[in-house]
C-alpha positions as CSV (number, residue, x, y, z in Angstrom):
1,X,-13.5,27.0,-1.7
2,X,-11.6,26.3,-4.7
3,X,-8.2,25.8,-3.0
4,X,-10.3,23.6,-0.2
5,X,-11.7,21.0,-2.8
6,X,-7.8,20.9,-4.6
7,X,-6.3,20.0,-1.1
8,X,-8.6,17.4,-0.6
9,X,-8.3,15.7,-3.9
10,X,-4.4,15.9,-3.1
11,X,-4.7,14.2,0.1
12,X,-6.9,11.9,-1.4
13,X,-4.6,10.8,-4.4
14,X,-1.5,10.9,-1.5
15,X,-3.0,8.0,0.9
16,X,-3.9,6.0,-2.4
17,X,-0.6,5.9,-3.9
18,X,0.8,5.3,-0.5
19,X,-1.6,2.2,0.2
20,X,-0.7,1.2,-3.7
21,X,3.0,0.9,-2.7
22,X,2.6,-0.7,0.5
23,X,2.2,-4.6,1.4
24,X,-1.2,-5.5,0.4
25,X,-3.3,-6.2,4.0
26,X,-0.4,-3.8,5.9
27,X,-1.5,-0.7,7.8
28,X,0.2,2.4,9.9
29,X,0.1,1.4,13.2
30,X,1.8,2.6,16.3
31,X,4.8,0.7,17.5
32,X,3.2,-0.1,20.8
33,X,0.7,-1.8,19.2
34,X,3.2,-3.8,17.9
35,X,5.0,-4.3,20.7
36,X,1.9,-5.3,22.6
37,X,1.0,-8.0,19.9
38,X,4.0,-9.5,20.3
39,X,3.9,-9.8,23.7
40,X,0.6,-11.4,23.1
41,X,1.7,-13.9,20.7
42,X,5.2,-14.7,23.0
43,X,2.9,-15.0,26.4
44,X,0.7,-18.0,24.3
45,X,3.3,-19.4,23.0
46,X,5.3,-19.6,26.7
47,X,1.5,-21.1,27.6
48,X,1.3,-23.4,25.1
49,X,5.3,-24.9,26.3
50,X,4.3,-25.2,29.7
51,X,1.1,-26.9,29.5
52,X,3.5,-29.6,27.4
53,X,5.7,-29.8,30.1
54,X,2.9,-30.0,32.8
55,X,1.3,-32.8,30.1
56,X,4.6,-34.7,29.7
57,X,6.1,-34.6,33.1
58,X,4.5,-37.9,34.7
59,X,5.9,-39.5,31.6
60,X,9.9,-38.3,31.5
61,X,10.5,-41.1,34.8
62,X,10.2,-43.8,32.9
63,X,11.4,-42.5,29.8
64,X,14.5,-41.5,31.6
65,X,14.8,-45.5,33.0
66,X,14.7,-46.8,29.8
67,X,16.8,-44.7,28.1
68,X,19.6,-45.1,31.0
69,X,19.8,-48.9,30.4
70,X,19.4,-48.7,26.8
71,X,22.7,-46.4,26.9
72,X,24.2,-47.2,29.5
73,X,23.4,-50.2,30.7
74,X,21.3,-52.0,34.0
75,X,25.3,-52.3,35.5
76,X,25.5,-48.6,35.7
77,X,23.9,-47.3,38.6
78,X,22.4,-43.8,38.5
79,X,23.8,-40.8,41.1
80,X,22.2,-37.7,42.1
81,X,24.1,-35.5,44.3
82,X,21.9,-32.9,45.1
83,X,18.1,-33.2,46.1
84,X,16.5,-31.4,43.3
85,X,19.0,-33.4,40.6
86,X,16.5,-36.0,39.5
87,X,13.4,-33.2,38.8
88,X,15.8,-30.8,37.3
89,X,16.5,-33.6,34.8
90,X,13.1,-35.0,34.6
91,X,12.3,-30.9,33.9
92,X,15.1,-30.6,31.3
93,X,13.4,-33.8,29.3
94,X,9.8,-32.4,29.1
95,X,11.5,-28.8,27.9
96,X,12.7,-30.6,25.3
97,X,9.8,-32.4,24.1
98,X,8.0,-29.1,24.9
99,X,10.5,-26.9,22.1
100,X,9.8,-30.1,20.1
101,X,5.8,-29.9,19.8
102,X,5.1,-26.6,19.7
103,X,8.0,-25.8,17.3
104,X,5.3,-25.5,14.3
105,X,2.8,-23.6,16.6
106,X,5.3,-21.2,17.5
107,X,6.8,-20.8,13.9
108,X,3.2,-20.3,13.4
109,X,2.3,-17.3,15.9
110,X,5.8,-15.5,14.7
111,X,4.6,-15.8,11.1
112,X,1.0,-14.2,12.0
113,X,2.9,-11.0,13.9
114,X,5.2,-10.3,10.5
115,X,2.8,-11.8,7.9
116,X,1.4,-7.7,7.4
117,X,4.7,-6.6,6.7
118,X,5.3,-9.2,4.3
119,X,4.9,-9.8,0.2
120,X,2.8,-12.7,-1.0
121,X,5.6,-13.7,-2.6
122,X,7.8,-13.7,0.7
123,X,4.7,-15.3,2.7
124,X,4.5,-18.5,0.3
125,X,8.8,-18.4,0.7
126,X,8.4,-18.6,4.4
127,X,5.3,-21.4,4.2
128,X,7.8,-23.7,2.3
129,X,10.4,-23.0,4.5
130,X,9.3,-23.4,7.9
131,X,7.6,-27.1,7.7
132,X,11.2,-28.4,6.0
133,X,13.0,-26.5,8.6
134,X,11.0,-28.6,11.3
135,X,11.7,-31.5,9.6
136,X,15.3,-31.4,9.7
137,X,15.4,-30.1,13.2
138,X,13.8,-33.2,14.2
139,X,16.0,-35.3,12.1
140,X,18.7,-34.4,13.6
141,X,18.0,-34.5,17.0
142,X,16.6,-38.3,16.0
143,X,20.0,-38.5,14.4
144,X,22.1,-37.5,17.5
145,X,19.5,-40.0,19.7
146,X,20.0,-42.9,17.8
147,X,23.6,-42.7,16.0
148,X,26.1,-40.1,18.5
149,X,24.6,-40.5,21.8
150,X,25.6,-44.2,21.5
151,X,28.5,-43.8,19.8
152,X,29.9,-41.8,22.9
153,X,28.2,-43.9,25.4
154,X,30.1,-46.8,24.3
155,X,33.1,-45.6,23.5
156,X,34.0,-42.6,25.2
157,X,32.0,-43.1,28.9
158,X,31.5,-46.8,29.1
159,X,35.5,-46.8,28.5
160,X,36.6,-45.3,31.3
161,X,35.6,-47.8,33.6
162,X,38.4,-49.8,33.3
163,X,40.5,-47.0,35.4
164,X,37.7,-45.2,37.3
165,X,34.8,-46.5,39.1
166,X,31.8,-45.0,37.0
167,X,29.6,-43.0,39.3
168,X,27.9,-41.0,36.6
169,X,25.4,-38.1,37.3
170,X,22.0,-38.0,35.9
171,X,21.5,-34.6,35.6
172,X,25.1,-34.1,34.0
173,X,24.3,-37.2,31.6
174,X,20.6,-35.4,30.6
175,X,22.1,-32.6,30.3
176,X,24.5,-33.6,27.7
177,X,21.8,-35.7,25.9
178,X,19.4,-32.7,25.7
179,X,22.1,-30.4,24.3
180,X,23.8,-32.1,22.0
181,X,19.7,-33.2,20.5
182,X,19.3,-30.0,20.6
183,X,22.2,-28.8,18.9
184,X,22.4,-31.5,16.3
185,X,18.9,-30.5,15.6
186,X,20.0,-26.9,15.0
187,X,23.3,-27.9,13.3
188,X,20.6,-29.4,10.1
189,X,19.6,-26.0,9.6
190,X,22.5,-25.9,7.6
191,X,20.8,-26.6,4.2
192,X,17.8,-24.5,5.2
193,X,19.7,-21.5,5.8
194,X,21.8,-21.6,2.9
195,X,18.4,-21.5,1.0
196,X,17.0,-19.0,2.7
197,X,20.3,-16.7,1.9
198,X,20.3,-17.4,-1.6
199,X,16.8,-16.5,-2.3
200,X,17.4,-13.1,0.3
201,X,20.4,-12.7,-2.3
202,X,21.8,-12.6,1.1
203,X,25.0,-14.5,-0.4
204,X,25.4,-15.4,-4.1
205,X,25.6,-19.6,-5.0
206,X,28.7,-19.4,-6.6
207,X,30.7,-18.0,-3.4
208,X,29.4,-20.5,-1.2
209,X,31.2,-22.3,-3.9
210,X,34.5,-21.5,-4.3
211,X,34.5,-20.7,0.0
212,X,34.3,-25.1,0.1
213,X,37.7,-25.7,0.6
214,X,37.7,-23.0,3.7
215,X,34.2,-24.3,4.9
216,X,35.8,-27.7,4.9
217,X,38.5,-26.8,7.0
218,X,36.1,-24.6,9.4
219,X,34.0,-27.3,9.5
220,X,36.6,-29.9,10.6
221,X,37.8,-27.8,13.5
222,X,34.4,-27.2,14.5
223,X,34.1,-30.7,15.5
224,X,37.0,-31.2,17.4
225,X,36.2,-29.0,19.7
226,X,32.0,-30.2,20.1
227,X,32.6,-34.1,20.1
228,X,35.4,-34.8,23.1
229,X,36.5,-38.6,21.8
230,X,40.2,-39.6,22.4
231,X,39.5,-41.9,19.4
232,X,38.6,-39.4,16.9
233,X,35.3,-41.3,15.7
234,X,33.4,-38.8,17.4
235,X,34.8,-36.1,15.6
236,X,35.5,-38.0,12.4
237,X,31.6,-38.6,11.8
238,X,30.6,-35.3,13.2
239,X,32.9,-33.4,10.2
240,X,31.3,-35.9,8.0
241,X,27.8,-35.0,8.5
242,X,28.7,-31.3,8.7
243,X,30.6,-31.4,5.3
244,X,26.7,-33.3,3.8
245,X,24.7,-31.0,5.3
246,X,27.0,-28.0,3.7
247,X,26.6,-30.2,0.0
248,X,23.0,-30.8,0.5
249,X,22.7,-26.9,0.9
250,X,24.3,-25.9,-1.9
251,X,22.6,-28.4,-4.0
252,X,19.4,-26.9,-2.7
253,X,20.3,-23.6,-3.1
254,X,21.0,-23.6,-7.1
């Protein structure tokens, strides 16, 4: 009776130490239950894009109109060479916008699945994190709408014309608009990831440091090869902005 009352006080004191060193709000759990509240969270978040591209479908038409002749131009005539061409890129604009608005709900439903797993001092990291993060995604995709799509537009396709007839496809041209947005927007995750690994003590502030002269050069091939101008404006701006981005993140990341 004895040695039955010891083991329970044993396995008493062993689940309250164990729930002492653990996350506070965390519990054992199988990891299909995990696995099953991820799918969850991914299946409402696949919901949620869809029903904005259902929302902003009706609209892309004459957003794709406008931006054609603000770009290009009323002289330029649009070309589709396959039936589906013109939905595909009407489709490829309301992905976009989709990504774009439910960016913070998504961010949102990945932070509830690890949230358990998580410190409170990792959880108020992550909720200073994310909302700058969005912010510069969306800067730079403004960025790349209002500064580089033009930029090549004007010098790079509208410059051709003068030994080629310009018969310019639509889905091609979206195409190219939506990733290069896209990628620009990515691209001003720069500063937010160099925070985020400094804080991990993923990397330590002072080699990011002394690795700017190599970054530089990295940095400068990388857009030779992502901005295609004859000119070298293209690629002159784009290593610019890169090399900012780069300062801006080790400036944060003191």
């Amino acid at each position: 009776m004895d040695y039955e009352k010891i083991g329970n006080k044993k396995r008493t004191e062993n689940k309250a130490n164990s729930a002492s060193i653990g996350v506070s709000g965390d519990y054992n759990e199988h990891v299909r239950h995990h696995l099953r509240e991820l799918r969850n969270r991914l299946i409402v978040i696949i919901l949620a894009m869809l029903l904005c591209v259902f929302v902003t479908y009706p609209f892309t038409e004459s957003m794709l109109i406008n931006a054609w002749n603000a770009f290009l131009g009323e002289n330029i005539d649009m070309n589709i060479y396959t039936p589906f061409e013109w939905m595909f890129a009407r489709i490829k604009i309301s992905l976009l916008m989709a990504v774009a608005f439910t960016l913070p709900f998504t961010l949102y439903e990945l932070f509830r699945f690890a949230s358990r797993g998580l410190y409170p001092n990792e959880r108020r990291f992550i909720k200073s994190v994310v909302p700058v993060s969005f912010l510069f995604f969306i800067g730079g995709a403004a960025i790349a709408l209002i500064f580089i799509l033009p930029l090549m537009f004007n010098y790079i396709i509208l410059s051709s014309d003068t030994v080629a007839e310009n018969q310019i496809s639509v889905k091609q041209t979206v195409s190219m608009a939506v990733t290069l947005m896209a990628g620009t927007g990515l691209v001003f995750q720069i500063p937010v990831l160099m925070f985020f690994a400094t804080r991990m003590q993923l990397v330590r502030h002072a080699t990011l440091r002394k690795m700017r002269v190599l970054v530089y050069a990295s940095l400068l091939t990388l857009s030779l090869f992502i901005t295609p101008d004859p000119t070298f404006i293209a690629q002159l701006v784009c290593a610019v902005l890169l090399i900012v981005l780069f300062e801006i993140g080790l400036l944060v990341s003191k």
